[in-house]
C-alpha positions as CSV (number, residue, x, y, z in Angstrom):
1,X,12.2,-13.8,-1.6
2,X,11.1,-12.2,1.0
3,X,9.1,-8.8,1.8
4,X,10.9,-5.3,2.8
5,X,9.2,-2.4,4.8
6,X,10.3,0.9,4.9
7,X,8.7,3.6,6.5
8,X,9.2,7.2,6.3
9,X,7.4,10.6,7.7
10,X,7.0,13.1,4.5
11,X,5.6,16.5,4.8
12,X,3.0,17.2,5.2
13,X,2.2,14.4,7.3
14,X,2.3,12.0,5.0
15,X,3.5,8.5,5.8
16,X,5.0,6.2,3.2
17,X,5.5,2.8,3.5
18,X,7.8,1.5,1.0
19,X,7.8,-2.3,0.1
20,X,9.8,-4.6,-1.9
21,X,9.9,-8.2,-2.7
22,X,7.0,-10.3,-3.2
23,X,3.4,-9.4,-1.4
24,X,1.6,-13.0,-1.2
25,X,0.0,-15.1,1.6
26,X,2.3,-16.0,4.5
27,X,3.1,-14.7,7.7
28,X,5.2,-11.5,6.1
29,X,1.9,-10.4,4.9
30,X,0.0,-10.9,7.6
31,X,3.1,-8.5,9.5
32,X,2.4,-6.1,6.8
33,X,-0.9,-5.6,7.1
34,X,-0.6,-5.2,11.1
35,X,1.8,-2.7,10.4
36,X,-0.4,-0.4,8.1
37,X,-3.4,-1.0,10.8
38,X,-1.1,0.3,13.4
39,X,-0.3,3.4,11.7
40,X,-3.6,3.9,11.1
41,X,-4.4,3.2,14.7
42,X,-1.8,6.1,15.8
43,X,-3.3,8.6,14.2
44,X,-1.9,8.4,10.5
45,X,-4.1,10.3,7.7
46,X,-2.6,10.2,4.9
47,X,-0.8,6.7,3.9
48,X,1.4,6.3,0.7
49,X,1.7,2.3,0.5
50,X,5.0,2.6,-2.3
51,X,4.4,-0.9,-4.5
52,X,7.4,0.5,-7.3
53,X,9.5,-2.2,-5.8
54,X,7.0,-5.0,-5.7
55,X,8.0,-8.2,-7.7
56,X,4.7,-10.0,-7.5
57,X,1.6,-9.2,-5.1
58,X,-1.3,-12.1,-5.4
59,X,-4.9,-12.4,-4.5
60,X,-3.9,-12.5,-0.8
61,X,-1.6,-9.2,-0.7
62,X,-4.8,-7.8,-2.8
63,X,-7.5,-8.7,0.2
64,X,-4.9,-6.8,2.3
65,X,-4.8,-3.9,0.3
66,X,-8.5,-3.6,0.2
67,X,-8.7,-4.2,3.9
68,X,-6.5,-1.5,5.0
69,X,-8.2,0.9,2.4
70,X,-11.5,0.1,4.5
71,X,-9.8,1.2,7.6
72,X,-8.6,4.3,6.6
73,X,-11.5,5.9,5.3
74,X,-13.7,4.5,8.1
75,X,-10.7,6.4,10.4
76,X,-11.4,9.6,7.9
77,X,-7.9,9.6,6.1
78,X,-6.7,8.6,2.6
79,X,-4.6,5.9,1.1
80,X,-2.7,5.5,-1.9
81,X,-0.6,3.7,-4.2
82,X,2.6,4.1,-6.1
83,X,2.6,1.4,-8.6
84,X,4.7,0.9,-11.4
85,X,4.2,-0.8,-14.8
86,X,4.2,-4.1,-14.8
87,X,2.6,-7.9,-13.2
88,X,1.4,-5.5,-9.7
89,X,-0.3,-2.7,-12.0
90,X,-2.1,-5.0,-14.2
91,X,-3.3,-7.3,-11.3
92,X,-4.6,-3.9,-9.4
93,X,-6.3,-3.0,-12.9
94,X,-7.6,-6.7,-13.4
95,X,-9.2,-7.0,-9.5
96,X,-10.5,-3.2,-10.2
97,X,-8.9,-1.8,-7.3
98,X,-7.2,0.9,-9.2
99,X,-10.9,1.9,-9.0
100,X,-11.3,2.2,-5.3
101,X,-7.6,3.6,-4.3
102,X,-6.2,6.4,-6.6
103,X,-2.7,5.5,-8.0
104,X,0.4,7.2,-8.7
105,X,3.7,6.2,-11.0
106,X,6.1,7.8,-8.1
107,X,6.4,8.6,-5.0
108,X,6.6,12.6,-5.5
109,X,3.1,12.1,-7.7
110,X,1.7,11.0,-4.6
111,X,2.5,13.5,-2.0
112,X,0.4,16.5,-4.0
């Protein structure tokens, strides 16, 4: 299966990126996270990466994760997660990034 990328401008100025699918190493991960940087890049300070549809992230889609949070608060802005119940909550609990990057169970959590 193969990974989804939506992106969508909320107010106020708030971008989401929604992703389905599975979040592991390969080059659809590796397009992910250059799509994230770029937003950050043009100016984006407030990111809402939208895991909710997320079968399966490993170790690899983690590092990512973690990477991009790095960039955005060297940039100044914030990033956060909608995650749902499940295998992609539980590994973000279990690698203690749930510490690092505040989480939300929806999208409209995430937007206050």
């Amino acid at each position: 299966m193969s990974i989804d990328l939506k992106t969508r401008e909320l107010p106020p100025n708030i971008v989401a990126m929604t992703l389905t699918g599975r979040l592991i190493l390969g080059k659809q991960l590796s397009e992910v996270e250059h799509a994230i940087r770029q937003r950050i890049q043009q100016g984006t300070r407030k990111l809402v990466l939208d895991f909710s549809g997320l079968d399966y992230i490993d170790s690899s889609g983690i590092g990512v994760v973690a990477v991009c949070i790095g960039v955005m608060q060297r940039s100044g802005g914030t990033l956060a997660v909608v995650v749902a119940e499940g295998h992609v909550k539980r590994f973000l609990e279990l690698t203690r990034l749930d510490r690092v990057v505040r989480t939300y169970p929806d999208l409209p959590s995430a937007r206050t």
